[in-house]
Residue frames as a rotation matrix with the C-alpha (Angstrom) as fourth column:
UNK 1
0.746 0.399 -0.533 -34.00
-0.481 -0.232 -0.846 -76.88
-0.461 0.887 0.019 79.03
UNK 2
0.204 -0.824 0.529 -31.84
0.846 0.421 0.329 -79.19
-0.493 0.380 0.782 76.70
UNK 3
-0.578 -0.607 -0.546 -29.32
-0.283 -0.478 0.831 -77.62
-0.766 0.635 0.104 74.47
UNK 4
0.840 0.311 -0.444 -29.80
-0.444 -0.073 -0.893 -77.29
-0.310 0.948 0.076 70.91
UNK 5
0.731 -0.446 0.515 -28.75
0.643 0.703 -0.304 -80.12
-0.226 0.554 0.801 68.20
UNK 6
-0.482 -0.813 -0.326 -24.77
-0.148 -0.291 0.945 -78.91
-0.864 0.504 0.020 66.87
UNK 7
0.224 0.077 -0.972 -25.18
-0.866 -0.441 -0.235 -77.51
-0.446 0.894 -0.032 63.33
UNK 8
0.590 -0.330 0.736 -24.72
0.458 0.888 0.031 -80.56
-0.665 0.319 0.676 60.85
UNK 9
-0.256 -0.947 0.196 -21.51
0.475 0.053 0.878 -80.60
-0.842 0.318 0.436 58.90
UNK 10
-0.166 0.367 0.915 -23.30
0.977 -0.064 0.202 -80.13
0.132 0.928 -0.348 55.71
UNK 11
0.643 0.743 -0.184 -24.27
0.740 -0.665 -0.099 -76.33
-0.196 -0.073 -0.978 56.90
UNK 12
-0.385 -0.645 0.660 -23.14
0.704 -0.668 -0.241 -73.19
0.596 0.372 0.711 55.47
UNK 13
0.060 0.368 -0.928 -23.30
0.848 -0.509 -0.147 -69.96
-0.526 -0.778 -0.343 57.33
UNK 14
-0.195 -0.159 0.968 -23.94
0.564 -0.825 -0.022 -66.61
0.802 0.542 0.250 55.71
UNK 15
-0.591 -0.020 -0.807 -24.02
0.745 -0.399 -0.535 -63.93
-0.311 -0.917 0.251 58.58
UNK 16
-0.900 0.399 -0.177 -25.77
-0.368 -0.912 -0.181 -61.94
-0.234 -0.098 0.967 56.52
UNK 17
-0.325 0.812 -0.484 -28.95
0.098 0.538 0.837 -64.14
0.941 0.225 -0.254 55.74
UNK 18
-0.108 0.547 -0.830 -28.95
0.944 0.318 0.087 -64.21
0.311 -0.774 -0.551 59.42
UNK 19
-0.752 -0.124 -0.647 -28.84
0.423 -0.844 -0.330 -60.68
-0.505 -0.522 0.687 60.00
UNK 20
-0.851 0.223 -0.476 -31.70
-0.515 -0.532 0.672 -60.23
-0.103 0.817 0.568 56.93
UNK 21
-0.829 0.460 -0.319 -33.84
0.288 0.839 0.462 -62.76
0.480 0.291 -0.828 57.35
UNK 22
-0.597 0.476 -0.646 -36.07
0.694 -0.098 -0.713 -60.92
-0.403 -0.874 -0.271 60.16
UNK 23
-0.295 0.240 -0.925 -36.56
-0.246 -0.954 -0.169 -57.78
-0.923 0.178 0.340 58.13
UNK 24
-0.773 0.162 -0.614 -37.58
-0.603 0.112 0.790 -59.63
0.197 0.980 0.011 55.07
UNK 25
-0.678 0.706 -0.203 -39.94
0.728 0.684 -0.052 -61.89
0.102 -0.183 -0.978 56.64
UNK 26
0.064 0.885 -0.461 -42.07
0.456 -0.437 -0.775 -59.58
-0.888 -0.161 -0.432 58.01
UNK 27
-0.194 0.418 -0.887 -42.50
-0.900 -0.437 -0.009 -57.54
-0.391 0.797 0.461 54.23
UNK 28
-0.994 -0.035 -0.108 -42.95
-0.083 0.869 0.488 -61.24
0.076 0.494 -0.866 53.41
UNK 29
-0.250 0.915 -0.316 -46.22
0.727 -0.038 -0.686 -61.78
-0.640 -0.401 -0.656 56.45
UNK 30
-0.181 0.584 -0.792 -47.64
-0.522 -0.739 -0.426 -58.31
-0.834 0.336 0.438 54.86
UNK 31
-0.372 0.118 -0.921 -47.73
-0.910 -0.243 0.336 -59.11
-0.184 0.963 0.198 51.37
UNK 32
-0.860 0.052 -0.508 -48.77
-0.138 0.935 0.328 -63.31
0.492 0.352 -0.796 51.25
UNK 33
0.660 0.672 0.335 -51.73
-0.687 0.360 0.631 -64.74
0.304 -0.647 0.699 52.45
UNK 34
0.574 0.010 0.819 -51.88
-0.807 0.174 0.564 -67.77
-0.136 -0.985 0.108 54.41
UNK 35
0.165 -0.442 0.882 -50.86
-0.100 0.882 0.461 -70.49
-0.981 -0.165 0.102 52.07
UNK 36
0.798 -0.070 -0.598 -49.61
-0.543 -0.513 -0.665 -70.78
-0.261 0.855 -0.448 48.98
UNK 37
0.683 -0.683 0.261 -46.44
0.730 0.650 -0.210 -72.55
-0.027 0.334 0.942 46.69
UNK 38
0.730 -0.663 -0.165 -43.35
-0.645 -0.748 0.155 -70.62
-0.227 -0.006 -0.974 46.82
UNK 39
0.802 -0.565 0.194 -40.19
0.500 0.457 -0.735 -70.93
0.327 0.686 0.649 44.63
UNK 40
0.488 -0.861 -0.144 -36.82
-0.396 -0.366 0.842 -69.88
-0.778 -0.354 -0.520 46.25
UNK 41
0.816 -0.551 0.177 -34.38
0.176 -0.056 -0.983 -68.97
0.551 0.833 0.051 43.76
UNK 42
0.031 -0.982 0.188 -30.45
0.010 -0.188 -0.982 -68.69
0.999 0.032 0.004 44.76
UNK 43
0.702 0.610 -0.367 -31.18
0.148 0.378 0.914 -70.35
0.696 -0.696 0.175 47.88
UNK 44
0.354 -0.705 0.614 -27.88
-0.803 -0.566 -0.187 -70.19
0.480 -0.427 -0.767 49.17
UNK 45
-0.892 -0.444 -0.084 -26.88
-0.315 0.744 -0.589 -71.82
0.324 -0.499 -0.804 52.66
UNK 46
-0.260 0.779 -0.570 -30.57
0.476 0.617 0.626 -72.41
0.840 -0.108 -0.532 53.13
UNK 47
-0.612 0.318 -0.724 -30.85
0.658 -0.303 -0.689 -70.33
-0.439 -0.898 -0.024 56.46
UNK 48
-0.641 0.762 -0.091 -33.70
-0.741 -0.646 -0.186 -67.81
-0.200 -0.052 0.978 54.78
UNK 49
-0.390 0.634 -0.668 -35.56
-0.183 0.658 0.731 -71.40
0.903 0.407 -0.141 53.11
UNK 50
-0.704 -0.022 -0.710 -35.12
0.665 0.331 -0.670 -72.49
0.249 -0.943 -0.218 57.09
UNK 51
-0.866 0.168 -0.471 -36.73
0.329 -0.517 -0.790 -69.54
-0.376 -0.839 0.392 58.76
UNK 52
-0.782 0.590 -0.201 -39.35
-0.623 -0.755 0.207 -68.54
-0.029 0.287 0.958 56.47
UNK 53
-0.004 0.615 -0.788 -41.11
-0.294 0.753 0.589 -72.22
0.956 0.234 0.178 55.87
UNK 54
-0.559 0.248 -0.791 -40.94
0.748 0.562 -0.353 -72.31
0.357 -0.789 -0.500 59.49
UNK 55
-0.851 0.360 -0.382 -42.56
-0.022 -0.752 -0.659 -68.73
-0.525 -0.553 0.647 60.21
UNK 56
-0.137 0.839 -0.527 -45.18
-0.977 -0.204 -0.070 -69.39
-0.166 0.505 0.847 57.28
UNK 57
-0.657 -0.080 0.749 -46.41
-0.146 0.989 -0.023 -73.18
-0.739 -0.125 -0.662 57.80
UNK 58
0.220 0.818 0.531 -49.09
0.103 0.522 -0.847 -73.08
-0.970 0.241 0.030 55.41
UNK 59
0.638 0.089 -0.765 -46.80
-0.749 -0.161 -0.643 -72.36
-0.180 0.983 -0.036 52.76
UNK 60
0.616 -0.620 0.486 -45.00
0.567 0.777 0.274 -75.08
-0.547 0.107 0.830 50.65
UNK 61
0.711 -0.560 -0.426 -41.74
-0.630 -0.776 -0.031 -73.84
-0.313 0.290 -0.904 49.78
UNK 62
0.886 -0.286 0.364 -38.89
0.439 0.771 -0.461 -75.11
-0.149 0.569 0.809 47.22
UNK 63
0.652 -0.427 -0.627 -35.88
-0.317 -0.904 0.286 -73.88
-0.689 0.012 -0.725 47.49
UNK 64
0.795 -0.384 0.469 -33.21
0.606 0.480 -0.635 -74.02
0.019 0.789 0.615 44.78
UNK 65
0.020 -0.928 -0.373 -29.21
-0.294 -0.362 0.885 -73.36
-0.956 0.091 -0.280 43.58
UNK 66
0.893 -0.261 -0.367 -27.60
-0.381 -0.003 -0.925 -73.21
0.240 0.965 -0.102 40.66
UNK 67
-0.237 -0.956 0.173 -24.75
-0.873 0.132 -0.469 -74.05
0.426 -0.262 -0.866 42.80
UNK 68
0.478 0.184 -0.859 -25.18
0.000 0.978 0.210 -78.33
0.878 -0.101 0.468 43.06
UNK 69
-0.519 -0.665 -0.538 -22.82
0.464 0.309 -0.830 -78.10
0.718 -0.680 0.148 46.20
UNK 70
-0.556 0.552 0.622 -25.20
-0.754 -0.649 -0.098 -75.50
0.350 -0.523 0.777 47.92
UNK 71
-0.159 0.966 -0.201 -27.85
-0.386 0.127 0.914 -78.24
0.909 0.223 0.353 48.06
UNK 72
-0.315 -0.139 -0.939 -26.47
0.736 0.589 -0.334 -80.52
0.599 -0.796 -0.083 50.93
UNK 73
-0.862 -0.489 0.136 -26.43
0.359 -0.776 -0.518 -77.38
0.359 -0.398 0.844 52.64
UNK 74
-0.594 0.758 0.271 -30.15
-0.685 -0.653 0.323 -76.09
0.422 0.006 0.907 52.13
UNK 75
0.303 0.828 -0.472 -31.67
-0.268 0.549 0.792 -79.43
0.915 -0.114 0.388 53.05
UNK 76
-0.289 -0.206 -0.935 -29.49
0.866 0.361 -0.347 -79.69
0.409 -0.910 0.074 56.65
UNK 77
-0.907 0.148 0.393 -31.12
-0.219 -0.965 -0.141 -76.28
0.359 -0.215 0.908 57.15
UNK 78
-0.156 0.979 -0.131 -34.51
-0.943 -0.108 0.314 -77.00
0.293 0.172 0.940 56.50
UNK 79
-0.706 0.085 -0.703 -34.04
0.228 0.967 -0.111 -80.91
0.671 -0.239 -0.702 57.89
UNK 80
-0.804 0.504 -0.316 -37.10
0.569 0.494 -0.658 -81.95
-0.175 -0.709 -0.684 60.02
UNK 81
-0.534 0.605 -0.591 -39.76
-0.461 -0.794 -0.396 -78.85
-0.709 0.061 0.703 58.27
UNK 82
-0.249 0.541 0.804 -42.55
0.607 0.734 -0.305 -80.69
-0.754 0.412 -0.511 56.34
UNK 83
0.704 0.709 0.043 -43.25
0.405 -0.352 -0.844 -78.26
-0.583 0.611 -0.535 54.22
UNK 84
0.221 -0.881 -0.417 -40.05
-0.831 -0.394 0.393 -77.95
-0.511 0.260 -0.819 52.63
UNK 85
0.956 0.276 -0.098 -39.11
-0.225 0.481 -0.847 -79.54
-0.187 0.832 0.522 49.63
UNK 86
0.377 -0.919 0.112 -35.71
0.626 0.342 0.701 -81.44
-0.683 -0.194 0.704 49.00
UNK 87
0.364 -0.206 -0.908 -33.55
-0.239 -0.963 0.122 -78.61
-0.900 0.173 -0.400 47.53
UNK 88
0.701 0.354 0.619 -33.40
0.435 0.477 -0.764 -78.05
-0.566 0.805 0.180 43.54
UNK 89
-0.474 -0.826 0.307 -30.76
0.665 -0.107 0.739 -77.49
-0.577 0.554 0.600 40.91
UNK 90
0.693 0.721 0.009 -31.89
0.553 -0.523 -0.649 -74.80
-0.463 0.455 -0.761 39.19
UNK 91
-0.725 -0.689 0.016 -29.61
0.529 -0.541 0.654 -72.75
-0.442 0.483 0.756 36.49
UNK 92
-0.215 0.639 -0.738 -31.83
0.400 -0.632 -0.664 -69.76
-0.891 -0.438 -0.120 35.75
UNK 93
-0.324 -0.210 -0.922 -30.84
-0.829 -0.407 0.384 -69.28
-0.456 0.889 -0.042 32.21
UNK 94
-0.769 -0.482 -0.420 -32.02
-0.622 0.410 0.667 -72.60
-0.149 0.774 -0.615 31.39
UNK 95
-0.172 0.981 -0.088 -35.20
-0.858 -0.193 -0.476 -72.75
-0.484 -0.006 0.875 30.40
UNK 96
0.517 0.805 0.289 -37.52
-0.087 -0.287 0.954 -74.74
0.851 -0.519 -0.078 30.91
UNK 97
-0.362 -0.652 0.666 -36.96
-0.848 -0.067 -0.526 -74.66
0.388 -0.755 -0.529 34.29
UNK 98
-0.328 -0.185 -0.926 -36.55
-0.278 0.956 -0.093 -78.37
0.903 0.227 -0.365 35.21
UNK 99
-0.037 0.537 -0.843 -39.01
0.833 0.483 0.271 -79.86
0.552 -0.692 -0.465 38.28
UNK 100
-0.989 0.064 -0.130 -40.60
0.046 -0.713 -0.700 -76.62
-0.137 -0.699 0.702 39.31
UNK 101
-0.612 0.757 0.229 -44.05
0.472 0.582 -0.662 -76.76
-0.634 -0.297 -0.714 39.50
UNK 102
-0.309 0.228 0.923 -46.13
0.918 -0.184 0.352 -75.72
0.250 0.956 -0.153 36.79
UNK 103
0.388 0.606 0.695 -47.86
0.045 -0.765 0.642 -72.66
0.921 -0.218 -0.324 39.14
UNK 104
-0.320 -0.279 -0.905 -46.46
0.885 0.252 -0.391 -71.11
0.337 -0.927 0.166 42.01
UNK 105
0.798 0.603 0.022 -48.10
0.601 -0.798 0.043 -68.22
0.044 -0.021 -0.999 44.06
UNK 106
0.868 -0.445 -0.219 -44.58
0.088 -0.295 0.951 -67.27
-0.488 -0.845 -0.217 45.04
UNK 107
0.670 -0.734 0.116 -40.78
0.246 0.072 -0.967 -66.28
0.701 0.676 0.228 43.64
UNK 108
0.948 -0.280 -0.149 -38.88
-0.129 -0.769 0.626 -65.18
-0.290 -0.574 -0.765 45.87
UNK 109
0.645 -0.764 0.011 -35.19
0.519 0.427 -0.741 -64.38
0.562 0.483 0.672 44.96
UNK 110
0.934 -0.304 -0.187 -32.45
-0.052 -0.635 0.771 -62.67
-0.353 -0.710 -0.609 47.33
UNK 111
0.074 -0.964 -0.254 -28.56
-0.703 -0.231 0.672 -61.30
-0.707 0.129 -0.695 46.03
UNK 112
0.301 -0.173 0.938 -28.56
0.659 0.748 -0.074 -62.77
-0.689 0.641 0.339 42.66
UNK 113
0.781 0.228 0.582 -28.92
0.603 -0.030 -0.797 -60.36
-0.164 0.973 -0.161 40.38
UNK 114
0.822 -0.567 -0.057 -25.85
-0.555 -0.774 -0.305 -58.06
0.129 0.283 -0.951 41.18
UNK 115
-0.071 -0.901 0.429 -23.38
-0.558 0.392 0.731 -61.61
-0.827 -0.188 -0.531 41.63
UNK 116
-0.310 -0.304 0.901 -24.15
0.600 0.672 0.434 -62.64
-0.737 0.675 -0.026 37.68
UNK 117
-0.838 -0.537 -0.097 -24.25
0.332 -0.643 0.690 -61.38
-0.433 0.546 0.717 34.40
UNK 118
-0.307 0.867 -0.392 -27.52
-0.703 -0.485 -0.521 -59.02
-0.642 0.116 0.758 33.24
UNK 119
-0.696 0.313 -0.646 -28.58
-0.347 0.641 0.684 -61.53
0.628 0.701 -0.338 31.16
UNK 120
-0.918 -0.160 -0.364 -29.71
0.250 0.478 -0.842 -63.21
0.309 -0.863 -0.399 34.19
UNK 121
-0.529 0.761 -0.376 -32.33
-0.417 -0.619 -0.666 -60.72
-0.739 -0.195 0.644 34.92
UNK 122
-0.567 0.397 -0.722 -33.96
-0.808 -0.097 0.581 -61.09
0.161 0.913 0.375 31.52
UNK 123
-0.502 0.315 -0.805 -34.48
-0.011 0.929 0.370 -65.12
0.865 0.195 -0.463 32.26
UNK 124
-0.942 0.178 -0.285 -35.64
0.301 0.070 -0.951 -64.55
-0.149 -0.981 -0.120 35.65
UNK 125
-0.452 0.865 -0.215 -38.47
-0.436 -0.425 -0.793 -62.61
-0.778 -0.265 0.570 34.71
UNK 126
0.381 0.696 -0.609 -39.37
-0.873 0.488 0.013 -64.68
0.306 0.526 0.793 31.99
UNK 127
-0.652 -0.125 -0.748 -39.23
-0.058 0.992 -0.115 -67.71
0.756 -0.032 -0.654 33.84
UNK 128
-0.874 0.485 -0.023 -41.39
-0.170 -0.349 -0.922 -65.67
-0.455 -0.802 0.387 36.66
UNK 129
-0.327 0.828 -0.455 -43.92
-0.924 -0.380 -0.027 -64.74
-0.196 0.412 0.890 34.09
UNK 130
-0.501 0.520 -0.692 -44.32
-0.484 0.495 0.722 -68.77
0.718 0.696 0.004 32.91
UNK 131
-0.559 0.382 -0.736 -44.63
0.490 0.868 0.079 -70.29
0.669 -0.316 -0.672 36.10
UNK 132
-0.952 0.230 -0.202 -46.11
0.051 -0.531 -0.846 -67.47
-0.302 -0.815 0.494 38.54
UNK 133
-0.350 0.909 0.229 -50.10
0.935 0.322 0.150 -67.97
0.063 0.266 -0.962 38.78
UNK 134
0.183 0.168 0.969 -52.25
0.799 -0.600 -0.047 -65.35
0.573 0.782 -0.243 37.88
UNK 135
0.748 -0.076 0.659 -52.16
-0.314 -0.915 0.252 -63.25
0.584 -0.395 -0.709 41.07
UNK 136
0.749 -0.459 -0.477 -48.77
0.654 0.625 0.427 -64.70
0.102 -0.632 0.768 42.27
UNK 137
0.940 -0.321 0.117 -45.38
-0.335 -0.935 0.120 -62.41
0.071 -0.152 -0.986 43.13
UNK 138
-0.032 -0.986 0.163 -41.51
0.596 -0.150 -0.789 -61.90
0.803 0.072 0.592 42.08
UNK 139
0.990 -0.138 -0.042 -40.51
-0.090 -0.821 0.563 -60.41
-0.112 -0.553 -0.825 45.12
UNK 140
0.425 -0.896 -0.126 -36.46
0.606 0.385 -0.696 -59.81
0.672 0.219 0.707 44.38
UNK 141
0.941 -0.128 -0.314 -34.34
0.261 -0.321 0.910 -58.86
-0.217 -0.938 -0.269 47.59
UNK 142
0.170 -0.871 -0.461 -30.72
0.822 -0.132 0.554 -56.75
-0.544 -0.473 0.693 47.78
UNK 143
-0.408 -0.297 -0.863 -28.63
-0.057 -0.935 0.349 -53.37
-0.911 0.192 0.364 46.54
UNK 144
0.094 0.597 0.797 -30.00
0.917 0.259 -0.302 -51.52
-0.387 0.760 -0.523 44.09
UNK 145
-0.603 -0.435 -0.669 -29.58
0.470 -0.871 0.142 -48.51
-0.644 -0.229 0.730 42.50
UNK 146
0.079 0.956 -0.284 -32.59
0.816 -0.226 -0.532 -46.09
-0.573 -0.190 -0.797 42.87
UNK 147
-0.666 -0.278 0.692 -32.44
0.372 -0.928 -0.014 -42.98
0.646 0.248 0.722 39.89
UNK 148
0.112 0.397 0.911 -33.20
-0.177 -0.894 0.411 -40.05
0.978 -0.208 -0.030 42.13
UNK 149
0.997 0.028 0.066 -32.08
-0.070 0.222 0.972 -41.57
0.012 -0.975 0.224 45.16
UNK 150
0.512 -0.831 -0.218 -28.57
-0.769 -0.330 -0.547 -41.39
0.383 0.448 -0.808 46.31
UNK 151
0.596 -0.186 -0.781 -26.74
-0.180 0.917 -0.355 -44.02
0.783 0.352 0.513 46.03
UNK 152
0.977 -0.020 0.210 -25.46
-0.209 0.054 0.976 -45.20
-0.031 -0.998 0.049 49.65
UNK 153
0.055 -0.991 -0.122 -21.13
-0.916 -0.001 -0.401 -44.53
0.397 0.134 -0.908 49.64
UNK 154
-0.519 -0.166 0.838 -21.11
-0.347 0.937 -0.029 -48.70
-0.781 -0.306 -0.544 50.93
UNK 155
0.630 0.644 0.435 -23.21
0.208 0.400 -0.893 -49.35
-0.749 0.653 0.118 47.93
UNK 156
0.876 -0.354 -0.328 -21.05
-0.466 -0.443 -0.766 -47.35
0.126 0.824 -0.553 45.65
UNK 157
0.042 -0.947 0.320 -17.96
-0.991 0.001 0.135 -49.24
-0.129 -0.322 -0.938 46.91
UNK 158
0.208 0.275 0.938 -19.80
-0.036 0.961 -0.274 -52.64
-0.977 0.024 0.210 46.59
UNK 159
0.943 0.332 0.029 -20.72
0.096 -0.186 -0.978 -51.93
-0.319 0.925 -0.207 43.16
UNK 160
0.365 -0.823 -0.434 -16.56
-0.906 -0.207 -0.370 -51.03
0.215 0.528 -0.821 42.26
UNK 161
-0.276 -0.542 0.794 -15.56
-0.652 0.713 0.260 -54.22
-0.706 -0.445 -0.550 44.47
UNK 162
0.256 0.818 0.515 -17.81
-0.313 0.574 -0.756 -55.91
-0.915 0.032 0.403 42.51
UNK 163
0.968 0.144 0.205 -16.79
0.191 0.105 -0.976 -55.54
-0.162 0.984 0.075 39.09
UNK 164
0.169 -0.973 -0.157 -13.48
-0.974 -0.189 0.126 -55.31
-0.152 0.132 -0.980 40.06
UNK 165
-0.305 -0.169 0.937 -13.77
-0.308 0.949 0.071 -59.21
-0.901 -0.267 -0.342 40.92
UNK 166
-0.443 0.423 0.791 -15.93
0.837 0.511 0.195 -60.05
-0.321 0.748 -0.580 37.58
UNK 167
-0.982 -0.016 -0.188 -16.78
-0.092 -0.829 0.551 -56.96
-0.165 0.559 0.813 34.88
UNK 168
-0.576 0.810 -0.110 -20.26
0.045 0.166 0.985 -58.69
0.816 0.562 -0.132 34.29
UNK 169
-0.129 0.526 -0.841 -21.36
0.938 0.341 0.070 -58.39
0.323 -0.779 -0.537 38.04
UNK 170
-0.900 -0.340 -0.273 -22.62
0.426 -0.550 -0.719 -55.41
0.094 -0.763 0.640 39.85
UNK 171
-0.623 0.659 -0.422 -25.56
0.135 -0.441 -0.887 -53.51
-0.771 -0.609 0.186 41.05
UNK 172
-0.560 0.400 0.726 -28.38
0.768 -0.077 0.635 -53.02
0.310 0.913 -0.264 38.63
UNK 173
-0.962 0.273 -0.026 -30.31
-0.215 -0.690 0.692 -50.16
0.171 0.671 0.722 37.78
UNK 174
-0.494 0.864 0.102 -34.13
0.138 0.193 -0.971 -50.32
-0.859 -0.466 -0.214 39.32
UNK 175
0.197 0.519 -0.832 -35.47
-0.860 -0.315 -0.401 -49.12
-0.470 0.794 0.384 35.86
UNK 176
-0.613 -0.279 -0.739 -33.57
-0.655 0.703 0.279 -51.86
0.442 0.655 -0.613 33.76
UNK 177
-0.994 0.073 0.087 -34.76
0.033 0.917 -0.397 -54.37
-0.109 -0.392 -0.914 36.14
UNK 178
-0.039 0.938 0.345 -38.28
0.134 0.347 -0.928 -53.35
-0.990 0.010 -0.139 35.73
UNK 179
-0.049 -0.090 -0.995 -37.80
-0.915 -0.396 0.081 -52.83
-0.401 0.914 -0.063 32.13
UNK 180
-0.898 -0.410 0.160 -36.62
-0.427 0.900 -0.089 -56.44
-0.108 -0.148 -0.983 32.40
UNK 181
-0.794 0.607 0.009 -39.90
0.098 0.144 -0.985 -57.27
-0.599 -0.781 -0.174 33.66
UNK 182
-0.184 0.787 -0.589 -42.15
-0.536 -0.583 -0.611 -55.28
-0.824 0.203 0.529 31.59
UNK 183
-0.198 -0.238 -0.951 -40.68
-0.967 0.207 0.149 -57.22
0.162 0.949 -0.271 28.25
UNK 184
-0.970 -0.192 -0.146 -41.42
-0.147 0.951 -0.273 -60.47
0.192 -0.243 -0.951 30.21
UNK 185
-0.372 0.928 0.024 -44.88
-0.008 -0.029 1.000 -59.18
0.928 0.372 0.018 31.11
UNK 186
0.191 0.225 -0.956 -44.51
0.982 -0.056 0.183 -58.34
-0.012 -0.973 -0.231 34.69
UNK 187
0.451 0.055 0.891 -45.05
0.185 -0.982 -0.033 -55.06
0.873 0.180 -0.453 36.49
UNK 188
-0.766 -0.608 -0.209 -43.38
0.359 -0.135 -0.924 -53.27
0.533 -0.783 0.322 39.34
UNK 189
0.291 0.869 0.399 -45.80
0.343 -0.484 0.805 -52.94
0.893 -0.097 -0.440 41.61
UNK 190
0.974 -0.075 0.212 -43.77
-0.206 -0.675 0.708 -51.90
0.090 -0.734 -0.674 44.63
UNK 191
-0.111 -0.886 -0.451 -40.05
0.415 0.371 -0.831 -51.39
0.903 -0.279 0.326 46.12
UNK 192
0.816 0.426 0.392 -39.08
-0.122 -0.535 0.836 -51.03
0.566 -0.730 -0.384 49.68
UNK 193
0.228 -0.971 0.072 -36.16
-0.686 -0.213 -0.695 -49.89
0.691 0.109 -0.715 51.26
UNK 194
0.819 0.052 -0.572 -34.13
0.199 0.908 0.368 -52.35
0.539 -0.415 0.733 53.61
UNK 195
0.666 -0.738 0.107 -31.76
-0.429 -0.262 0.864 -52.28
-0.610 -0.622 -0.492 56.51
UNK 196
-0.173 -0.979 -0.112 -27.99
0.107 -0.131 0.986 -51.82
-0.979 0.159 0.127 54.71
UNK 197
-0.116 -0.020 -0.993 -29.05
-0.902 -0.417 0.114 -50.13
-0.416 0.909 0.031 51.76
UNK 198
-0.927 0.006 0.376 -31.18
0.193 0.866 0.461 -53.05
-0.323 0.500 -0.804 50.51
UNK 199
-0.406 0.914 0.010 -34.59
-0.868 -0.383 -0.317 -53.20
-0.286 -0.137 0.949 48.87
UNK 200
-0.356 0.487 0.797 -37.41
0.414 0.847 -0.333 -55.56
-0.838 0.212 -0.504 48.48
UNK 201
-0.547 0.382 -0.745 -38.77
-0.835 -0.321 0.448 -55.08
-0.068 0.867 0.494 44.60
UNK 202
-0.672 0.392 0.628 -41.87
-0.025 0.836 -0.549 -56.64
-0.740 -0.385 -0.552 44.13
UNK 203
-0.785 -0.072 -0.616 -43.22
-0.611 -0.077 0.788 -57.68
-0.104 0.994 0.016 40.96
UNK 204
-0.353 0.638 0.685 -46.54
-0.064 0.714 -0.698 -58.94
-0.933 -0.290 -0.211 39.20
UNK 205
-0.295 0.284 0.912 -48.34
0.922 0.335 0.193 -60.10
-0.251 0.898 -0.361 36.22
UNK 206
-0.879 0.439 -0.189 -50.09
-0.420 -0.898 -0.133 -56.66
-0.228 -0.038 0.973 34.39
């Protein structure tokens, strides 16, 4: 058996994408059909764009940063997958959102909303609501904090680290966020917990 190609230079490594990426795909396989357009938001190093557009071929998939240096990154991930688009600048607050397709069936977004300020949220979901087609899905992935659920003592420490580093960053509130939503014209139509006190929150038109 040959070896496998050496990582190109351009690649970032998040250990936890790779340790997440299994357990989100499969709530991914449940919930999509077979094919479909899909927008990646806060793409990162590109290693979930990588594994999912290779576990779901019939979907085209776009991933995107707001971070311009991220990009090299996402496209030496995803090098040699046809169904992967070259990776987009994308600043969420800044509407319109600039070469995304007019209809996608797909959003997907993972650890954004508790590393920037709640604003953030707001434009996401109205930027979901213009371009997501009629029966398409916001699915948003990471820590959350569940009223009536207690709040996991590595979550609650995230959440202080957090806003120690930047006062506008930390966990959100599962209500607000579908509040968020509702004013944008999307509903919560499910959440599900995730290994390390993550969830998947999935969101649609009403």
């Amino acid at each position: 058996m040959s070896a496998a190609p050496p990582p190109s230079i351009a690649q970032r490594h998040s250990a936890a994408a790779e340790r997440n990426r299994a357990p989100i795909l499969a709530v991914l396989e449940r919930l999509l059909p077979n094919h479909g357009i899909a927008l990646e938001i806060a793409s990162g190093s590109g290693q979930h764009a990588a594994h999912f557009a290779a576990a779901l071929p019939g979907w085209q998939w776009q991933p995107s940063d707001g971070d311009a240096s991220s990009l090299a990154s996402i496209d030496a991930w995803c090098a040699g997958l046809a169904n992967v688009r070259p990776a987009l600048a994308l600043d969420v607050m800044r509407a319109p959102w600039s070469g995304v397709a007019e209809r996608v069936d797909l959003i997907f977004c993972a650890n954004l909303l508790h590393i920037s300020p709640w604003p953030t949220c707001a434009a996401l979901m109205r930027g979901a609501a213009r371009h997501l087609a009629p029966d398409g899905l916001l699915v948003v992935y990471g820590p959350f904090i569940v009223d009536g659920v207690e709040t996991a003592p590595s979550n609650v420490a995230f959440d202080a680290d957090l806003r120690a580093r930047n006062p506008a960053w930390g966990l959100r509130r599962l209500d607000d966020v579908a509040n968020e939503a509702e004013a944008a014209g999307l509903g919560l139509r499910e959440h599900e917990p995730m290994p390390a006190n993550n969830r998947m929150v999935v969101l649609a038109k009403d």
